[in-house]
C-alpha positions as CSV (number, residue, x, y, z in Angstrom):
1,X,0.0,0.0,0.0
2,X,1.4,3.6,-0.9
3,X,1.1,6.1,1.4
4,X,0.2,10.2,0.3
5,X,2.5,11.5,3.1
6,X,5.5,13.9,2.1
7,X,9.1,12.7,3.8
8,X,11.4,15.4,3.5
9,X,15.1,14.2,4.9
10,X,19.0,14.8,4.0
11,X,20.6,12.4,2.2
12,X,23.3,10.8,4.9
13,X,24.2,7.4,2.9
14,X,24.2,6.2,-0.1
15,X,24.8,2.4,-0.3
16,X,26.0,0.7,-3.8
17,X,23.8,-0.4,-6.3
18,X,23.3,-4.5,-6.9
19,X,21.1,-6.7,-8.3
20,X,18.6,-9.0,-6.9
21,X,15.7,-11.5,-8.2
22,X,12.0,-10.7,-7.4
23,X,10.2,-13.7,-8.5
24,X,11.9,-14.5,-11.7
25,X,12.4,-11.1,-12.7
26,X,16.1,-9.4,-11.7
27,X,16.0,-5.8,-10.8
28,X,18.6,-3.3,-9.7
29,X,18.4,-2.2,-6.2
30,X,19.7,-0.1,-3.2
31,X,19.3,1.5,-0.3
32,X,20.3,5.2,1.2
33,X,18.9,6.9,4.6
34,X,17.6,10.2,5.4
35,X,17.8,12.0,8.5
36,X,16.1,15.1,10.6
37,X,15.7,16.1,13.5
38,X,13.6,13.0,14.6
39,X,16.0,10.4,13.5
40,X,17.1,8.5,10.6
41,X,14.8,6.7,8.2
42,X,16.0,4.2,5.0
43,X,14.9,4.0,2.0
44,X,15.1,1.4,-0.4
45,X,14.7,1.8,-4.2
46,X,14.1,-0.8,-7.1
47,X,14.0,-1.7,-10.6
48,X,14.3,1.5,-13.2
49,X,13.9,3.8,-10.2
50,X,17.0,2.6,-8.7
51,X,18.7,3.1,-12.1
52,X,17.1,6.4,-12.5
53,X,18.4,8.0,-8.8
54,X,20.9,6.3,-7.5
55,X,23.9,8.8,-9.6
56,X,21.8,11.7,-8.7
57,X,22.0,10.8,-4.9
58,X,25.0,12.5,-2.9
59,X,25.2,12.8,0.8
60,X,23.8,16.1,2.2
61,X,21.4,16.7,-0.5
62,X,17.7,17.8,1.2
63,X,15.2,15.0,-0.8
64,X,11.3,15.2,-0.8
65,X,9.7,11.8,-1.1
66,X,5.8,11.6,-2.2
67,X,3.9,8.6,-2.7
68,X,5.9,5.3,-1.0
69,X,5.2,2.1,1.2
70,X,6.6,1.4,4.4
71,X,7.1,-1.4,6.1
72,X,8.5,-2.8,9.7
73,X,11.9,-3.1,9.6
74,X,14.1,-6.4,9.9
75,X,16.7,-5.7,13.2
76,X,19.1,-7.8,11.2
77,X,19.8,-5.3,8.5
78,X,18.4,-2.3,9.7
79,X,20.4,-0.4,11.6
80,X,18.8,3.3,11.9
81,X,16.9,2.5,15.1
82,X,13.6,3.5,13.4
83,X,10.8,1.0,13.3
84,X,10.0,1.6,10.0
85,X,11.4,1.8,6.5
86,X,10.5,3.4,3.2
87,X,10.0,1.0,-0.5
88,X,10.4,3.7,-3.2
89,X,9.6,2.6,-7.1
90,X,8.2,4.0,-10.3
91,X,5.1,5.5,-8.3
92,X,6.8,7.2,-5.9
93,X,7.8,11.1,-6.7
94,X,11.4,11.7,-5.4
95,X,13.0,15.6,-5.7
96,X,15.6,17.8,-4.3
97,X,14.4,20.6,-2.3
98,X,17.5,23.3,-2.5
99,X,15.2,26.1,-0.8
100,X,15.7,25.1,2.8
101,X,18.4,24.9,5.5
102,X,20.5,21.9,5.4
103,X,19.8,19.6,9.1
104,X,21.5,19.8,11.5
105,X,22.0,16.7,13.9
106,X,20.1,16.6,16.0
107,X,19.4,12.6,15.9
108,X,22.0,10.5,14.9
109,X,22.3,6.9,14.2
110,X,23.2,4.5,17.5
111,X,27.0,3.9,17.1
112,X,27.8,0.5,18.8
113,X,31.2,0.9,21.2
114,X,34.0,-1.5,20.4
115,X,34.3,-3.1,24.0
116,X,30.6,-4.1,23.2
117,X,31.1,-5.9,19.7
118,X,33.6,-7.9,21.9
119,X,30.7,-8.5,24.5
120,X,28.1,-8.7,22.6
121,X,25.4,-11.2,23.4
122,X,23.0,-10.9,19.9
123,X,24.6,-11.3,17.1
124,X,21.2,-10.9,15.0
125,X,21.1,-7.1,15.0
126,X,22.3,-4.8,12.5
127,X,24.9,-2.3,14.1
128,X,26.6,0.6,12.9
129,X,30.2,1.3,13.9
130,X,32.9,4.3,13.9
131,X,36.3,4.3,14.2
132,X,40.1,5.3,12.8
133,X,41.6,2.7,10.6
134,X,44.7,1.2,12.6
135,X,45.6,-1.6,9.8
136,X,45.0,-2.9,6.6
137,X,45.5,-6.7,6.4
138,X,46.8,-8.2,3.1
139,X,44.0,-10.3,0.8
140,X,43.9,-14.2,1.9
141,X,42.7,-16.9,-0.3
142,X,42.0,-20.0,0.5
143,X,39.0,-22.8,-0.6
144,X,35.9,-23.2,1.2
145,X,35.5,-26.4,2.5
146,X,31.6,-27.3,1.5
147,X,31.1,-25.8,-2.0
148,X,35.6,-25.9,-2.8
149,X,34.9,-22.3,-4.1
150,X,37.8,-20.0,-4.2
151,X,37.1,-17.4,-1.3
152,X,38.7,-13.7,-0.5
153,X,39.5,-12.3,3.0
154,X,40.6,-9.1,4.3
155,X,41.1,-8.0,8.0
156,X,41.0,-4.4,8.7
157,X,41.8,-3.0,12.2
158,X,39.7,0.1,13.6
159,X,40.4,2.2,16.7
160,X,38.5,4.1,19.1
161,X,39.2,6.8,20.8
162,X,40.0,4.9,23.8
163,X,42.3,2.9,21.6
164,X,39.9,0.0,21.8
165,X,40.2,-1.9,18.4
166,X,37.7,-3.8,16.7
167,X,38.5,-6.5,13.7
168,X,36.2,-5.8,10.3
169,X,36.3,-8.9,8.3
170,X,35.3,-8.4,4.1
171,X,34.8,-11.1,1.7
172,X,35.7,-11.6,-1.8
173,X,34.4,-8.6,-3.7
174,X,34.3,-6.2,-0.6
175,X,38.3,-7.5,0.4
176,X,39.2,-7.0,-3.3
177,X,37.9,-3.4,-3.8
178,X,38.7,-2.2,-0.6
179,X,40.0,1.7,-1.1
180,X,40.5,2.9,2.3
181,X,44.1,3.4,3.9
182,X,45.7,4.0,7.6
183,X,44.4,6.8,9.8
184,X,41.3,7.0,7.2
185,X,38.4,7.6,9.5
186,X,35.4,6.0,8.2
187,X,32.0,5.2,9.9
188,X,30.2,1.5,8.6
189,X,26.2,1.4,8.5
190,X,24.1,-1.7,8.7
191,X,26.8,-3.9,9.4
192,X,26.2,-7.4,11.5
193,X,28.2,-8.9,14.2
194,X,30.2,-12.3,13.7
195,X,31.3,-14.7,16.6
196,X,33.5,-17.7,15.2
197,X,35.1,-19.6,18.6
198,X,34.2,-16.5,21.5
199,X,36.2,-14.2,18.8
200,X,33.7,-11.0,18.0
201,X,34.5,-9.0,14.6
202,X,32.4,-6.9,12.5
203,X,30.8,-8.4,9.0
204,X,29.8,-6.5,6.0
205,X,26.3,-7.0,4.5
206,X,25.7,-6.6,0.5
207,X,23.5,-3.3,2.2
208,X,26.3,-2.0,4.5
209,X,27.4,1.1,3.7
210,X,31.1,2.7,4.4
211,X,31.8,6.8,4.4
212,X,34.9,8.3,4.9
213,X,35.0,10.8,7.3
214,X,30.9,11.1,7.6
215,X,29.4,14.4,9.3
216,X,28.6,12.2,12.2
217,X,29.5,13.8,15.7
218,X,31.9,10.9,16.7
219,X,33.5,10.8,13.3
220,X,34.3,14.5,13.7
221,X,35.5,14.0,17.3
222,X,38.2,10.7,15.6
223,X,39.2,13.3,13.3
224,X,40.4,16.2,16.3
225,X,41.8,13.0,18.1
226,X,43.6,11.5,14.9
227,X,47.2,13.6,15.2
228,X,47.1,12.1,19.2
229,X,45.7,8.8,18.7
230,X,47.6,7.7,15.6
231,X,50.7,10.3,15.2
232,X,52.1,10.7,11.3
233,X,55.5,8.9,11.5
């Protein structure tokens, strides 16, 4: 069911844009969240309207959307802390409003702590985490033992301001194309936690989202902390 009320939000990620299989049809599809002073909402866009916005999408833009379903959200890959989340398609009327003040946070997404990854107790939940890159682990391949498929792994390192460090673990595509260097602050949406023998580390989801230095208030606080925490050798 479509809904006639008007969201109005800015833009504060943008995930990448894959395909997926809806009955027997394949359609592109992503995700990206809006935020106000309430909270943070997503969104998630298919089929020729994925095509059609997802270039014209950057973080900060103010977007209006008109005419979309909503749905309860699944804790497992939602991570905003909203209830709900937005289906946009061909029916739904999506704009940039440039005629009004940009948001300022008020609301921000819940940030899971490092010690608490380590702790943690459900690993069903979606989390969102924030931190300095400490290390950059080299690509390991290796064969999986039930389908003998060649697989990809990379470890990356992340500290806290409390030098706390948390392990992110990417897979295949995600290890291969990974960009981000050394004290490169960047703050991971939707991603899940994985415990494999009482070790905790954080996974990536094909809907996880990373952004380099993201106008988050804990990201800006890494990046006054960076020259201290991780000095320039």
């Amino acid at each position: 069911m479509c809904f006639s009320w008007v969201v109005r939000g800015e833009v504060s990620s943008v995930s990448s844009i894959r395909l997926c299989t809806v009955g027997k049809v394949e359609k592109s599809v992503f995700n990206f969240e809006l935020r106000d002073d309430t909270g943070v909402i997503r969104a998630t866009a298919y089929g020729t309207t994925a095509d059609g916005i997802h270039d014209k999408l950057q973080n900060g833009m103010i977007m209006q959307l008109h005419n979309f379903k909503i749905k309860a959200v699944n804790p497992a890959f939602n991570s905003t802390g909203n209830e709900y989340e937005i289906e946009v398609d061909e029916r739904t009327f999506i704009r940039e409003v440039t005629d009004c003040p940009t948001v300022e946070e008020k609301k921000s997404l819940p940030f899971t702590e490092f010690h608490d990854v380590q702790s943690s107790t459900d690993t069903g939940i979606a989390i969102n985490v924030v931190g300095i890159i400490k290390r950059v682990g080299d690509i390991k391949e290796f064969q999986s033992k039930s389908s003998a498929k060649s697989l990809k792994k990379r470890d990356v390192i992340l500290m806290d301001e409390n030098k706390n460090t948390c392990v992110v673990t990417m897979w295949n595509d995600d290890a291969v194309d990974w960009k981000y260097v050394p004290r490169d602050i960047i703050t991971i949406t939707g991603a899940g936690i994985n415990e494999f023998c009482g070790f905790y580390s954080v996974k990536l989801y094909r809907t996880s989202v990373i952004i380099k230095d993201a106008a988050y208030a804990k990201s800006v606080m890494l990046k006054g902390l960076l020259d201290e925490l991780m000095p320039q050798l």
